[in-house]
Wavefront OBJ file of the C-alpha trace (Angstrom):
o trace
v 11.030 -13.097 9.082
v 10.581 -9.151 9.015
v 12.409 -7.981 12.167
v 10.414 -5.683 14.991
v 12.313 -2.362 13.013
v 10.664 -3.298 9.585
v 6.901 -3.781 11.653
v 6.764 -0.603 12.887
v 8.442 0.946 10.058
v 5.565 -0.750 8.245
v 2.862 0.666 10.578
v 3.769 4.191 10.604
v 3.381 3.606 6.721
v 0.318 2.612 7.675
v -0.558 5.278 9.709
v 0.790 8.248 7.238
v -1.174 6.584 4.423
v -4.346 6.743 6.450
v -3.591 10.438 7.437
v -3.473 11.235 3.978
v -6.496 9.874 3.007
v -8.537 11.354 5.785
v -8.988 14.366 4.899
v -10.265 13.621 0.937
v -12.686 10.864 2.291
v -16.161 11.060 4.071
v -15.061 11.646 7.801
v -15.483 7.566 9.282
v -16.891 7.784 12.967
v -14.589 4.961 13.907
v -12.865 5.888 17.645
v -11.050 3.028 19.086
v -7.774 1.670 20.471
v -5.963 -0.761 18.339
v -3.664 -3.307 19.359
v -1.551 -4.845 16.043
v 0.275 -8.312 17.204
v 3.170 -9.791 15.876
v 2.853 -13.095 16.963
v 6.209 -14.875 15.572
v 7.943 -11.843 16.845
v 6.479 -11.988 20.349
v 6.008 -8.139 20.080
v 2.917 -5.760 19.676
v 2.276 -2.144 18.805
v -0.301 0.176 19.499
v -2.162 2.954 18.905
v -5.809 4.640 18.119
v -8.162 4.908 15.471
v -9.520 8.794 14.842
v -11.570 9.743 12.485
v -9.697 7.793 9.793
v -6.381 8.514 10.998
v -4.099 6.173 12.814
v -2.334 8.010 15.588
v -0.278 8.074 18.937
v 1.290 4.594 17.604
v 3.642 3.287 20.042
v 5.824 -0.131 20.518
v 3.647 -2.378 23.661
v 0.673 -4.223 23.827
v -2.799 -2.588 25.066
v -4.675 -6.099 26.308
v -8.005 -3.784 26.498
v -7.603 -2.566 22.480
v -10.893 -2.299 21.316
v -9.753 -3.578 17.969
v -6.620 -5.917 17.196
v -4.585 -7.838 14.836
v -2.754 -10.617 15.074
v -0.552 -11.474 12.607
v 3.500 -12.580 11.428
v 5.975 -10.032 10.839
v 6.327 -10.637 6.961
v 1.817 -10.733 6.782
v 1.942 -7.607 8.416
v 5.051 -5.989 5.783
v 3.197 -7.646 3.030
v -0.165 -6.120 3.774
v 0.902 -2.843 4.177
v 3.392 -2.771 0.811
v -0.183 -4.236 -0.641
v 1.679 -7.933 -1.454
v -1.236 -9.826 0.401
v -4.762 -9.122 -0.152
v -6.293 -8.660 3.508
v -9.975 -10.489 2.712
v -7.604 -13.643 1.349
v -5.370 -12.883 4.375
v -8.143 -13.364 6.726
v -9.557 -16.559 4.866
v -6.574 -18.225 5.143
v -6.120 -17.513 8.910
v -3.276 -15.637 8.089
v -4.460 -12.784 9.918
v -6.934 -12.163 12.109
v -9.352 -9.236 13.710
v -10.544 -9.053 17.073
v -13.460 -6.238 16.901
v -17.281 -5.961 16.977
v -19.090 -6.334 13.685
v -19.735 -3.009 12.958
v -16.643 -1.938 13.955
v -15.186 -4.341 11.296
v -17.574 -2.805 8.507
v -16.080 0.920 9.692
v -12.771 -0.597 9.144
v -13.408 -2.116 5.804
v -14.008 1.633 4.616
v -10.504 2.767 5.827
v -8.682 -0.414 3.906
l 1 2 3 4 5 6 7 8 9 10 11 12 13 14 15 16 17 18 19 20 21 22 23 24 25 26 27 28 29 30 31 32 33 34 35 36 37 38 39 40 41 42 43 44 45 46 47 48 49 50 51 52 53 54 55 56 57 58 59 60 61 62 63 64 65 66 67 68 69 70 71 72 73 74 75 76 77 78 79 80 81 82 83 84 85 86 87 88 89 90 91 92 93 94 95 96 97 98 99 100 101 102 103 104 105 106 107 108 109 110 111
């Protein structure tokens, strides 16, 4: 089991990732809250969705996240090092997204 260090270590990650590919892709019209959580570590982060960037990430829940993920701590560290294959992820029940449809097709561009 990742521990709650190694989660948000893996977010921010994430988030510079993201950042860094903002700029040389199409701008995504995607604003929204996002809530990411961890359910074996009975922890959450969260943060928002701008423009294709990932910012103002923060440890905490946000119950009224427009978008969120729930998923274990090693899912999450294995998604983001690109060790687990999010559409398989999400077939298996390994993960799963809480958003509206086209939300989810937005997101598919950023991943």
């Amino acid at each position: 089991m990742a521990s709650v260090d190694e989660c948000r270590q893996a977010l921010q990650e994430l988030a510079a990732r993201l950042n860094g590919h903002a700029g040389a892709q199409e701008r995504i019209d995607l604003d929204r809250t996002l809530a990411c959580r961890i359910t074996d570590l009975d922890t959450a982060f969260h943060g928002r969705l701008e423009g294709g960037r990932l910012v103002d990430l923060v440890d905490g829940d946000d119950p009224q996240a427009k978008i969120a993920l729930n998923t274990t701590s090693d899912d999450l560290v294995a998604l983001v090092h690109g060790q687990l294959d999010l559409a398989k992820a999400l077939a298996a029940r390994r993960v799963s997204i809480k958003a509206n449809p086209f939300d989810l097709m937005k997101l598919r561009k950023l991943l």
